[in-house]
C-alpha positions in Angstrom: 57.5 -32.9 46.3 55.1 -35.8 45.1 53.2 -37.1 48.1 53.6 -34.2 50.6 50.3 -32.3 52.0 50.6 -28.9 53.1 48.1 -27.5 55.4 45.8 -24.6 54.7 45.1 -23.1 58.1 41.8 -21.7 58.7 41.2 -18.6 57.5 38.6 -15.8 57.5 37.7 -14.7 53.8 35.3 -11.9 52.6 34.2 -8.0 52.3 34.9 -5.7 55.5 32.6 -5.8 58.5 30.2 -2.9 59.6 32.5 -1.9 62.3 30.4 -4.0 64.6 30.9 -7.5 63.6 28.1 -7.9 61.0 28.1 -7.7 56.5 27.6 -4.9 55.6 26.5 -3.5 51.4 28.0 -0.2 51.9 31.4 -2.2 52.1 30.3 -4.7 49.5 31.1 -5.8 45.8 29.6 -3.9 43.0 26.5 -5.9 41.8 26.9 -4.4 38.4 29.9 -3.8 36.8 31.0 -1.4 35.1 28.1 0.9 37.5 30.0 1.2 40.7 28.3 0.3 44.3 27.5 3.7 46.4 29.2 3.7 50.2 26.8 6.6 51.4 26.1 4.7 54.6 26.0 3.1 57.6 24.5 -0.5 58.2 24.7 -3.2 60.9 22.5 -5.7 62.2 23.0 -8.4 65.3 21.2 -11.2 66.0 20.8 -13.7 69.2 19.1 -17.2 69.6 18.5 -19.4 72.8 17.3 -23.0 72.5 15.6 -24.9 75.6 14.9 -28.5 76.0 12.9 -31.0 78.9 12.0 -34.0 79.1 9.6 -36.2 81.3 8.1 -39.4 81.0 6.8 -40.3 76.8 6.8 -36.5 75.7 9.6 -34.2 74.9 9.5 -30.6 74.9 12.0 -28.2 72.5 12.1 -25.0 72.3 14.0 -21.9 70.4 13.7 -18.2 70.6 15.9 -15.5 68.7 16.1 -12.0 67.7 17.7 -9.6 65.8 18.0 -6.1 65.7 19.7 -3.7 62.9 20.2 0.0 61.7 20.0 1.2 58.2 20.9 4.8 57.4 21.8 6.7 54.2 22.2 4.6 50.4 24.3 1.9 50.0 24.6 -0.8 46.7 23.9 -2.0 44.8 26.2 -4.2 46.0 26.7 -7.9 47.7 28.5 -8.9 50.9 29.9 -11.6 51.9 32.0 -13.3 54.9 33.1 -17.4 55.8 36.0 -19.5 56.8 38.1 -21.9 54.4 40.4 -24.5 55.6 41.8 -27.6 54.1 45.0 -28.9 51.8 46.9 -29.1 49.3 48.1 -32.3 48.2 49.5 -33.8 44.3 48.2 -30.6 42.6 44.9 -30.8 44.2 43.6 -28.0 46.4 40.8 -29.2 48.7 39.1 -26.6 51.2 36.3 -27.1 53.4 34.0 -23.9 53.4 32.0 -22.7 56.5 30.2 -20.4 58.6 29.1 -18.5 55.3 27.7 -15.5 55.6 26.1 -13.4 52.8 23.9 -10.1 51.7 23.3 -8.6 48.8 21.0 -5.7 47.5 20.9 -1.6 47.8 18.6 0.8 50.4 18.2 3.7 50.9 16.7 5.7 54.2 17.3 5.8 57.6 15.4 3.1 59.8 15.1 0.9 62.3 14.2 -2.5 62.8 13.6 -5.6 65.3 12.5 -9.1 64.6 12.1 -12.0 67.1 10.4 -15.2 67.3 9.6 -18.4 69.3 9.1 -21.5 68.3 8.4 -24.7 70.3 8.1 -28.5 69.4 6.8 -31.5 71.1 8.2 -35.2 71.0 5.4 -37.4 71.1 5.7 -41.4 71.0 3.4 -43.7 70.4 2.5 -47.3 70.2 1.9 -48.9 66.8 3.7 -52.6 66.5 6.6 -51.0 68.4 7.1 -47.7 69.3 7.2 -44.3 67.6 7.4 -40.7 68.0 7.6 -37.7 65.6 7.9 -33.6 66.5 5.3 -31.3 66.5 5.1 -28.1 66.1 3.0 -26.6 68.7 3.5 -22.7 68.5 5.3 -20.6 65.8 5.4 -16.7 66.5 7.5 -13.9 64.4 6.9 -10.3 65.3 8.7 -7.9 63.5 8.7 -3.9 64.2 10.1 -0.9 62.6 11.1 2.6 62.9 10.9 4.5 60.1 12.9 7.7 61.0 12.8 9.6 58.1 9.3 9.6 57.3 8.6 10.0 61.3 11.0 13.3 61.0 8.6 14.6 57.9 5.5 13.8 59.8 6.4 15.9 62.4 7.7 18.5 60.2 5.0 19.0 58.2 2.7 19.0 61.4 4.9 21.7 62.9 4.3 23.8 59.9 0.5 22.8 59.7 0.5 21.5 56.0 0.2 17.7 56.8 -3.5 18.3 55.3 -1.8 19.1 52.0 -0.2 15.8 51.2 -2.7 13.5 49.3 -3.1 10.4 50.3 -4.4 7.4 48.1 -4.7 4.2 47.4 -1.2 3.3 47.6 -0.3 4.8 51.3 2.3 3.6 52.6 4.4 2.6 49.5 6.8 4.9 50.2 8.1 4.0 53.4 12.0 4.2 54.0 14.1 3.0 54.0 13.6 1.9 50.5 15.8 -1.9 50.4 15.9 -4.5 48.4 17.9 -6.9 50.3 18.5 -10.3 50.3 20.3 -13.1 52.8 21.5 -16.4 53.6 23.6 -17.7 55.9 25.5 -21.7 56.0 23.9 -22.0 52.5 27.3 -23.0 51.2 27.9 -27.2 51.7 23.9 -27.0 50.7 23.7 -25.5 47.5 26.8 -27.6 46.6 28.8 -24.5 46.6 26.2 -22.1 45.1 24.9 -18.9 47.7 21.6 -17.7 46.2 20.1 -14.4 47.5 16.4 -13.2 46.7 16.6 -9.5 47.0 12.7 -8.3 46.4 10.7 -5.1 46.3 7.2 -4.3 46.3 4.5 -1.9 46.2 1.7 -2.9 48.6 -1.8 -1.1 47.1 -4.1 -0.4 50.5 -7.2 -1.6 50.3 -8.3 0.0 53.4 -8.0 3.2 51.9 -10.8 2.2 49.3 -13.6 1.2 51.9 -13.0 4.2 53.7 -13.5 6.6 50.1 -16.2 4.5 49.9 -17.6 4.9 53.2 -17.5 8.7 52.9 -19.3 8.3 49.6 -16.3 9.9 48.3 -16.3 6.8 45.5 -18.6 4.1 44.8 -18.4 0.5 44.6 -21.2 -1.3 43.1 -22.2 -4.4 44.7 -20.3 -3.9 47.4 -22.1 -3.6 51.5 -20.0 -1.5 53.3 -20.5 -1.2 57.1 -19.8 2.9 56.8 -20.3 4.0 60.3 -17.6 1.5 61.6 -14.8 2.1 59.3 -15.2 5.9 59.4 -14.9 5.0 63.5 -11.8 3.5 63.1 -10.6 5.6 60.7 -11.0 8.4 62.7 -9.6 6.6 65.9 -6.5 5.6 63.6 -6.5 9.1 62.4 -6.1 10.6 66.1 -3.8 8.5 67.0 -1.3 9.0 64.2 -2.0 5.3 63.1 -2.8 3.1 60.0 -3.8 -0.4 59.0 -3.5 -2.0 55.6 -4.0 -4.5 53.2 -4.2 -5.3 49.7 -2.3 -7.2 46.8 1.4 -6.4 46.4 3.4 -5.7 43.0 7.1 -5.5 42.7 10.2 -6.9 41.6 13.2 -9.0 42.4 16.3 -9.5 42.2 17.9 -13.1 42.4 21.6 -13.6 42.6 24.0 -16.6 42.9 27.6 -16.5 44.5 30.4 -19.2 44.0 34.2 -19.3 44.2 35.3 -19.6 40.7 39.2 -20.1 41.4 41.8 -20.2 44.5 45.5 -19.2 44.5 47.4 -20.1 47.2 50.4 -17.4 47.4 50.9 -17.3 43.5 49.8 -20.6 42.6 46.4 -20.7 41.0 43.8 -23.9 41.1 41.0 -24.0 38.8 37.5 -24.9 40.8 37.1 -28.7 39.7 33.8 -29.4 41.7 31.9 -28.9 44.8 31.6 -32.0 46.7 28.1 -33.2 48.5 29.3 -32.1 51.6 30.4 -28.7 50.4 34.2 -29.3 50.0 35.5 -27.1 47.0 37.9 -29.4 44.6 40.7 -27.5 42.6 42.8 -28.5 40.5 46.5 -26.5 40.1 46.5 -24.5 36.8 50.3 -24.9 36.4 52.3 -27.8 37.5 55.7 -26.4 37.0 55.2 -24.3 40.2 55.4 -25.3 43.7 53.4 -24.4 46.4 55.7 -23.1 49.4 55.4 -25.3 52.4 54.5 -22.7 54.2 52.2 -20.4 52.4 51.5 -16.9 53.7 48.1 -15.9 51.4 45.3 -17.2 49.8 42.8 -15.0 47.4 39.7 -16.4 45.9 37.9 -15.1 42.9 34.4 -14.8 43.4 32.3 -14.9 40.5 28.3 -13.8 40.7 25.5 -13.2 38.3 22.1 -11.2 39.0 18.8 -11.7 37.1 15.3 -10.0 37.8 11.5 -11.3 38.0 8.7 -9.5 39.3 6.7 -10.1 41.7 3.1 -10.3 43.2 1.3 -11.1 46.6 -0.9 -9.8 49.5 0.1 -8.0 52.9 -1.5 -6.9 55.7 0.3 -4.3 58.4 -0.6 -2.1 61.3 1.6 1.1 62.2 1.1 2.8 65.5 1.8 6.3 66.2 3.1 6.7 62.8 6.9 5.2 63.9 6.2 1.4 65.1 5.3 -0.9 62.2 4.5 -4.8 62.3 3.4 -6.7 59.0 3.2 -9.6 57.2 3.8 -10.3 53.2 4.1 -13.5 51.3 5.2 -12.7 47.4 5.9 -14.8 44.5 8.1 -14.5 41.1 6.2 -14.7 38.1 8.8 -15.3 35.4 10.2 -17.8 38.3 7.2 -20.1 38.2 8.0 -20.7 34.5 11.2 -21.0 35.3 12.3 -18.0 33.2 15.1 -16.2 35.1 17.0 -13.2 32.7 20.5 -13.1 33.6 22.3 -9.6 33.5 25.5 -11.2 33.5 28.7 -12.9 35.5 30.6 -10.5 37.4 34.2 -11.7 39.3 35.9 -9.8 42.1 38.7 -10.9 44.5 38.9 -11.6 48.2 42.4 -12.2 49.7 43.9 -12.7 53.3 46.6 -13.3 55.2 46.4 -17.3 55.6 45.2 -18.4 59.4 44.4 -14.4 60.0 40.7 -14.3 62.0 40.2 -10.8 60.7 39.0 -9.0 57.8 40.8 -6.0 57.9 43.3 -6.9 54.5 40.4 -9.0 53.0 39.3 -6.8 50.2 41.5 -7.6 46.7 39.5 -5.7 44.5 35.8 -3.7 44.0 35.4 -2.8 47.7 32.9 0.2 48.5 34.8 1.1 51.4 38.0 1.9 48.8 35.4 4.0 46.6 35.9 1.2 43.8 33.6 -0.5 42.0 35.0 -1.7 38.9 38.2 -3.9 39.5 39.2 -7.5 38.3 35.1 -7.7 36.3 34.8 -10.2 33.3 32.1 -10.0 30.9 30.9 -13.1 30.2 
């Protein structure tokens, strides 16, 4: 009937959950049609944040601390997860839905690890007088720790010690490469409403070259380095006290690769009615339009399925880190990297994948979410265009 609006309740859309409320790849899409994702594993990660303000007199004070914590075991991906909440109505052919709390992951690892991240950051309000008053924030303190266990190489550490052949592995320039798990994983969260309906996801890898390990060939004289001073009886005294205690610094340039991929809702049906994505609105509304007028939507619909379509590309990268790792199991870094094809801005697509995502309409779970190419149903090619 011309005129009439029928409500779209809110509902929870995306892949299944880890079991413990967070995405999850080894329940993802497949990143790469026809190659299927791998569901050999187990992931999870939560995350907390507390914010604190005062205020006295001219100067206010805001604070925010956070954390997160997560668990990676086993080879998952490549794949992409993804989880938000759509609401909205449908009205003289026109399907509008308001998009939120998005939620999204996408990438492959392998390994069994560990890891923790917090931070604090606090801000101060100051005003001041200049014809009238003012005031801007300042940041005053901006921490991020981040620590790791790395339980597989920590497991053939002590194995090889037990069986005295540690001294048998070679070590070179690149130590510490190889650390597991291996992941190329990339996230974003309430990027939806401001990418205008687009979810981009940088998943990145790269191979750190240790430049510690250099100095302390050359240091031994087991190298040399023209031109270059080293102070020898110092970095063979912290080498050896690194050595001792099963620890290791580094740092050096970085090499690697990425993987960028972008995530939209190409097209909504509501029960068997299908609308055609019109546009994205500023705020993030998606706008479609019905595909087939001679159908009705029922006034009371019962599910809604959303075709998501994605494309991947690849750049590679480069950049510097520095990290320390403490009795061969706690790790804490820092990296910054950079795409070089990006800063030409020469992306190579591999192509646009679709997959489905249904649910029950108004239904706050996830458990009948997965239409088609789920890893947890050992499927990986279903409902894929070529494009």
């Amino acid at each position: 009937m011309a005129g009439e609006v029928i409500k779209i309740e809110e509902t929870k859309i995306g892949t299944p959950d880890s079991g413990t409320g967070g995405l999850t790849l080894c329940k993802g899409l497949a990143l790469f049609p026809p190659f299927p994702t791998i569901p050999l594993g187990w992931q999870t990660k939560n995350s907390s944040a507390l914010s604190i303000g005062h205020s006295f007199k001219v100067i206010v004070v805001k604070a925010s601390a956070g954390g997160s914590f997560g668990v990676q075991a086993g080879l998952c991906g490549p794949s992409y997860a993804i989880r938000f909440n759509a609401e909205g109505e449908v009205e003289d052919g026109a399907l509008t839905l308001t998009i939120k709390e998005d939620e999204a992951m996408g990438g492959i690892f392998f390994g069994a690890g560990m890891q923790a991240e917090a931070h604090l950051t606090a801000e101060l309000y100051k005003v001041y007088w200049h014809w009238g008053p003012h005031g801007k924030w300042k940041v005053v303190l901006d921490i991020k720790l981040e620590a790791g266990i790395d339980v597989l190489k920590a497991c053939l550490d002590i194995l090889m010690a037990l069986l005295q052949i540690e001294d048998m592995v070679a070590k070179g320039a690149v130590e510490g490469a190889a650390e597991t798990p291996l992941a190329m994983i990339g996230e974003a969260s309430d990027a939806y409403a401001l990418n205008r309906g687009v979810i981009e996801l940088d998943c990145a890898f790269s191979t750190p070259f240790n430049l510690w390990t250099i100095l302390v060939l050359a240091a031994l004289g087991t190298v040399e380095i023209p031109f270059v001073n080293v102070a020898s009886a110092v970095i063979i005294a912290i080498h050896e006290a690194l050595d001792v205690t099963l620890s290791s610094i580094g740092f050096g340039p970085t090499i690697g690769m990425s993987v960028p991929i972008s995530v939209q809702i190409e097209d909504v049906s509501i029960d068997d009615v299908k609308f055609n994505r019109k546009t994205v609105t500023a705020d993030g509304k998606w706008v479609g339009e019905q595909a087939d007028r001679t159908v009705q939507v029922p006034a009371e619909p019962k599910e809604i399925s959303f075709t998501m379509e994605h494309s991947a590309g690849f750049d590679f990268t480069v950049g510097l880190y520095a990290e320390l790792q403490l009795v061969e199991i706690f790790h804490i870094g820092a990296s910054l990297n950079t795409g070089i094809l990006g800063l030409f801005n020469i992306v190579p697509t591999v192509g646009h994948f679709k997959h489905s995502l249904k649910n029950t309409i108004g239904s706050e779970l996830l458990t009948a979410a997965c239409a088609s190419g789920c890893a947890a149903r050992g499927v990986g090619l279903v409902d894929v265009d070529f494009i």
